[in-house]
C-alpha positions in Angstrom: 59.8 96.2 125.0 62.1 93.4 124.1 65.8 93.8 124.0 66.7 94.1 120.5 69.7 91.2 119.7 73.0 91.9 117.7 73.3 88.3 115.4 76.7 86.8 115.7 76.9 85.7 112.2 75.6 89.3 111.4 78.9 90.6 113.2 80.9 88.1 111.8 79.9 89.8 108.0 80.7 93.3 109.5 84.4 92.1 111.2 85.2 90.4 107.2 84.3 93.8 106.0 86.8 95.5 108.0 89.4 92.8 107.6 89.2 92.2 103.6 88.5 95.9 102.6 85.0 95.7 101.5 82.2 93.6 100.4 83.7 91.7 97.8 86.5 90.4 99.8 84.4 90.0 102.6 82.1 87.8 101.2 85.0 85.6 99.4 86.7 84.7 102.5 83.3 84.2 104.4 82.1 82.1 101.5 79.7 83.9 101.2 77.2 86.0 98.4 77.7 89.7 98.7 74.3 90.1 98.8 73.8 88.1 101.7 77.0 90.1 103.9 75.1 93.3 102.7 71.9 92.0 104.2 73.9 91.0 107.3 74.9 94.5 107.3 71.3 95.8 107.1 70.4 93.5 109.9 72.7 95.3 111.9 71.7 99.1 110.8 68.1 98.2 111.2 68.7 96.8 114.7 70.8 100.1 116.1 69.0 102.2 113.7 71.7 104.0 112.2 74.0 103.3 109.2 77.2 101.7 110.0 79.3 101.0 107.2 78.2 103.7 103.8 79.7 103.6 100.4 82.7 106.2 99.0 83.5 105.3 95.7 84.6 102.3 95.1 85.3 101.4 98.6 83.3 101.7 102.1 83.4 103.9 104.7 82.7 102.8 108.3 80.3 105.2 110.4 81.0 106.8 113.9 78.7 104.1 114.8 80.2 101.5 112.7 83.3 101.6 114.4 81.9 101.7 117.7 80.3 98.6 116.8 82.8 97.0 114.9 85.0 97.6 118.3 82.4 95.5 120.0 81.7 93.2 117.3 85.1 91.6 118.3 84.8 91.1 121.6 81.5 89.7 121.6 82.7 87.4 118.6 85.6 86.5 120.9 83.6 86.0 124.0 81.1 83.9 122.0 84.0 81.8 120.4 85.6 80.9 123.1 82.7 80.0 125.4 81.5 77.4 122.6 85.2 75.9 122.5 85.3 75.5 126.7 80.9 74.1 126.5 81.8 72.1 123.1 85.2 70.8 123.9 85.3 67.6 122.1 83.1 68.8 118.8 86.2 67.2 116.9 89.4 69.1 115.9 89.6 72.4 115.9 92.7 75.2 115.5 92.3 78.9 116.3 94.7 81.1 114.2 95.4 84.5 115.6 96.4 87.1 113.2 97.1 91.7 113.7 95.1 93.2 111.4 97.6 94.1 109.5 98.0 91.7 106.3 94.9 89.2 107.8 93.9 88.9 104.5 97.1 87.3 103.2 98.4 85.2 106.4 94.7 83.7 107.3 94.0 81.7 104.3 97.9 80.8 104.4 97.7 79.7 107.9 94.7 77.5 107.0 95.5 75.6 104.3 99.2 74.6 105.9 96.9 73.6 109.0 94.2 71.7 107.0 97.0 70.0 105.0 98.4 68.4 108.1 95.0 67.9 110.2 92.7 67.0 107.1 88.7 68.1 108.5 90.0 70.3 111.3 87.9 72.9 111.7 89.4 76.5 111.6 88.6 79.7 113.5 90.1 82.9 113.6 91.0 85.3 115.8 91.8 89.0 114.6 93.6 91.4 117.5 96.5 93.6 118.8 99.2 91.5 119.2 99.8 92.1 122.5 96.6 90.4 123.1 97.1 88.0 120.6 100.2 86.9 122.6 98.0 87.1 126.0 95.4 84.6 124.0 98.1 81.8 123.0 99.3 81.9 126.5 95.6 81.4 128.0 95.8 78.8 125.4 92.3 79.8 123.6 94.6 80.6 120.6 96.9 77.6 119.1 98.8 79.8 117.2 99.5 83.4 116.3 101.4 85.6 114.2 102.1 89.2 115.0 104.1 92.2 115.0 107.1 91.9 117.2 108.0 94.8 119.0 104.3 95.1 120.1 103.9 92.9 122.2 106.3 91.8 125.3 106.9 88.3 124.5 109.4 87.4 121.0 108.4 84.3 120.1 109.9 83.1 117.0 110.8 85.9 114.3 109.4 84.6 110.9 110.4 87.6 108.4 109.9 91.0 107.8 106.8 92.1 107.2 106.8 94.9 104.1 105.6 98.3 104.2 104.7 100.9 101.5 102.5 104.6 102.1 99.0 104.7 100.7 97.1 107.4 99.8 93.8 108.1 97.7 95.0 107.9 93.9 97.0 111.6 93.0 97.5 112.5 96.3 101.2 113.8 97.0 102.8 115.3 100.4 102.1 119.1 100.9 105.2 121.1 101.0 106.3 122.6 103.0 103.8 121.5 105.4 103.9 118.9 107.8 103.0 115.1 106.3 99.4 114.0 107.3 99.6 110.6 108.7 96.7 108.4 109.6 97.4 105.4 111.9 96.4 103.3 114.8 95.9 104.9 117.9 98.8 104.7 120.2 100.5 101.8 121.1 101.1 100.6 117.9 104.5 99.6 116.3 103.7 100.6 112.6 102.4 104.5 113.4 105.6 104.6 115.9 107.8 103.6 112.6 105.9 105.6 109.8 106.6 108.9 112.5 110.4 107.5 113.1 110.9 106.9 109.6 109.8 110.5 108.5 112.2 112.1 111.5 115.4 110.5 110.3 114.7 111.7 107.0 114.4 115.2 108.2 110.6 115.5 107.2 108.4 117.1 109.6 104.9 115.2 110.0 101.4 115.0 112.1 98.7 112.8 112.7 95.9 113.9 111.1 93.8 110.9 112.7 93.9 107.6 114.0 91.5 105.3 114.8 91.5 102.2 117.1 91.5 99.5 114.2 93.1 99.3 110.6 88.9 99.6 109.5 89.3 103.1 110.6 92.7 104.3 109.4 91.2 103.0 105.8 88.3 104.9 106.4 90.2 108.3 106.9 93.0 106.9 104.7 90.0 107.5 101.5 89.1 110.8 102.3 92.4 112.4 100.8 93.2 113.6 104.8 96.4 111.6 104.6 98.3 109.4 104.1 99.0 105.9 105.9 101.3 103.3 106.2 100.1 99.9 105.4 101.4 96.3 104.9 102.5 95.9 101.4 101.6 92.4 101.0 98.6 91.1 98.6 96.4 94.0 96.9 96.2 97.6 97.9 93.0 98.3 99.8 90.1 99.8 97.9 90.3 103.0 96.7 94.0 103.4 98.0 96.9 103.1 96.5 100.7 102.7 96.8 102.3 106.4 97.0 106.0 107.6 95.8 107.4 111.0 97.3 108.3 109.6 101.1 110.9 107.9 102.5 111.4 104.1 101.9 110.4 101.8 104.8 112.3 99.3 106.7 110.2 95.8 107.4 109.0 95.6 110.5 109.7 92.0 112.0 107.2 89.6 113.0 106.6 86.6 115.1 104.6 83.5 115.2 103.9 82.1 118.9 102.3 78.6 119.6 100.4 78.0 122.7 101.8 75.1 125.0 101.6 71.7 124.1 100.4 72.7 120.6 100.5 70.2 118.0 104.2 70.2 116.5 102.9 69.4 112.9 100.8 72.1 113.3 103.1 74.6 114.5 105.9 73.9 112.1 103.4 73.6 109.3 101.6 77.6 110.4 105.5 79.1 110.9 106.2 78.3 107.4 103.7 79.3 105.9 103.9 82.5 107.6 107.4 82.5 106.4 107.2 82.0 102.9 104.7 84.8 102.8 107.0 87.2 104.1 110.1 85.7 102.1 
């Protein structure tokens, strides 16, 4: 019986999903019809045989299975990228942007059009991860530049600004007194659950995670069933079917970096950290 064969540009459609929020995003930043990332979507369901990302409202909802996938969707996407960039070296000019999930949607199509506007035709990729990896990546050098959150990763690089943060919760939804705040987050390490939980202790307000998940994909995903309530980058629109929430303690910034690989085009590099900084200005 043949072995049945995940497409790339299938799990490319699936990754956007996560990344943008949905369909519609998905398929702006791809380029794309929304028809054709829901058929990429299909693809993938039909091939596993099992759903992987269902409707909940006005937003989406990724499956058990959806996440698993979506976990591998990333590296495999990675894996594949980064083989075609060491076999297909000199297919012309290329940059490789590495962004945390959180606020992808804003700092990606920053970071390309500073880039395009100093390297007219370069072709740009992207790479969407942890930022300690991300850091790990530029050093390797199969990432020419990346932006990320500070404190999560080992290495500084150079602080470009604060990146905002704001609780969201499913429209109405309002702490329970006097129970503990439900928080959903990222799985542990991660610098923005460790400052929602910090945040909520200096104020004196008891809280407990709910549920985490090991992408910002997930956290949504839990975020839209009225479980809890998360803390999110308050940058650019407010995911679907989530909204800002008032009732909990104001937020500090948390600071990010940008980090350019060795030997990486200075143009480029000054171009991508101010961008990145005029965002967060």
């Amino acid at each position: 019986m043949p072995q049945p064969v995940l497409d790339i540009v299938a799990l490319r459609s699936l990754t956007a999903i996560a990344d943008c929020g949905g369909f519609h995003r998905a398929a702006l930043a791809l380029t794309l019809s929304q028809s054709a990332v829901s058929q990429h979507v299909r693809k993938l369901e039909k091939v596993l045989g099992r759903p992987v990302v269902e409707r909940e409202g006005r937003g989406t909802r990724f499956t058990a299975e959806g996440r698993l996938l979506l976990e591998q969707a990333r590296r495999i996407i990675a894996v594949h990228d980064e083989a075609v960039r060491t076999l297909l070296g000199a297919d012309g000019d290329t940059v490789t942007i590495g962004s945390t999930e959180h606020a992808a949607d804003q700092f990606l199509p920053r970071l390309t059009a500073a880039v395009e506007a100093v390297r007219p035709g370069c072709r740009v990729r992207f790479r969407i991860d942890r930022s300690a990896r991300l850091v790990e990546a530029v050093e390797r050098g199969s990432v020419d530049v990346a932006v990320y959150v500070t404190e999560a990763a080992a290495t500084e690089g150079t602080r470009v600004g604060g990146l905002p943060l704001t609780w969201h919760a499913v429209p109405g939804w309002e702490p329970p007194a006097p129970a503990p705040v439900p928080l959903v987050a990222i799985e542990d390490p991660c610098a923005i659950r460790r400052r929602a939980i910090a945040t909520l202790a200096a104020r004196g307000v008891p809280a407990t995670v709910v549920g985490d998940a090991g992408y910002l994909a997930g956290v949504l995903d839990i975020a839209r069933t009225g479980q809890g309530v998360a803390l999110l980058a308050a940058v650019g629109p407010a995911p679907d079917g989530l909204t800002p929430c008032e009732g909990l303690p104001e937020v500090t910034p948390i600071p990010m970096s940008a980090l350019a690989r060795p030997g990486a085009d200075p143009a480029t590099v000054e171009a991508a950290f101010a961008a990145v900084r005029e965002l967060l200005a």
